[in-house]
N, C-alpha and C positions, 0 to 999 in steps of 0.2 A: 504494500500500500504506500502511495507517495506519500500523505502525511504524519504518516509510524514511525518516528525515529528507530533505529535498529537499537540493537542490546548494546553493542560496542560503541555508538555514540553518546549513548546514555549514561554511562560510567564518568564522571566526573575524577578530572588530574586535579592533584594535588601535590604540593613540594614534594610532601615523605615520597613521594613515585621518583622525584626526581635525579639522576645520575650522578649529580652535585649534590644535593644534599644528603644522599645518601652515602657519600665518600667525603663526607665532610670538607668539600672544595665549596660550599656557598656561604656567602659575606651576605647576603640580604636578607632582610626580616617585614618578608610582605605577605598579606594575606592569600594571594591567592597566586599562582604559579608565574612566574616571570618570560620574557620574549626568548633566554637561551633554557627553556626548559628541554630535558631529551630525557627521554624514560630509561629509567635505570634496567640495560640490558647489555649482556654479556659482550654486544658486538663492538661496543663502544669503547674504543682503548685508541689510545694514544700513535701517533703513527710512529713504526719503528724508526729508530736513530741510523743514521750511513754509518757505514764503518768507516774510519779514517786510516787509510791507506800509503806508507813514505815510499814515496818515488827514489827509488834507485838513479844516485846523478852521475852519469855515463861522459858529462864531459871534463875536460880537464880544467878549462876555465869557465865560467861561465859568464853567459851575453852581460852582465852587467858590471864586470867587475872591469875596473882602470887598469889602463897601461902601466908596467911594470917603468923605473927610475929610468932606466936605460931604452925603452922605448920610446919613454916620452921626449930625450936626447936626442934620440936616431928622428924623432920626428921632425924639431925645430934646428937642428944642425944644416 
């Protein structure tokens, strides 16, 4: 029937449902659920961290380093 709310609409949120307060990450103290409400469900985790990876440096000098005393001699001679 179009004007039957279903069962699942009918069920009113409230904080305690909430992801954050139920992990004790909420700082607000409002009556009724807030705009980042997300229901506290298992899927909801943090995105995993990159691994931080050292680059093996393969050259001898590298592009940013200054000419050596005697280069820079060889250059304005």
């Amino acid at each position: 029937m179009p004007g039957k709310p279903s069962k699942r609409a009918a069920r009113k949120v409230t904080c305690e449902d909430c992801y954050f307060k139920r992990h004790l990450l909420c700082a607000l103290a409002l009556s009724e659920p807030c705009p980042t409400f997300r229901p506290n469900a298992a899927q909801l985790r943090p995105p995993q961290q990159l691994r931080f990876v050292f680059r093996q440096e393969h050259r001898a000098r590298g592009a940013w380093a200054f000419p050596s005393a005697q280069e820079q001699a060889a250059l304005y001679s």
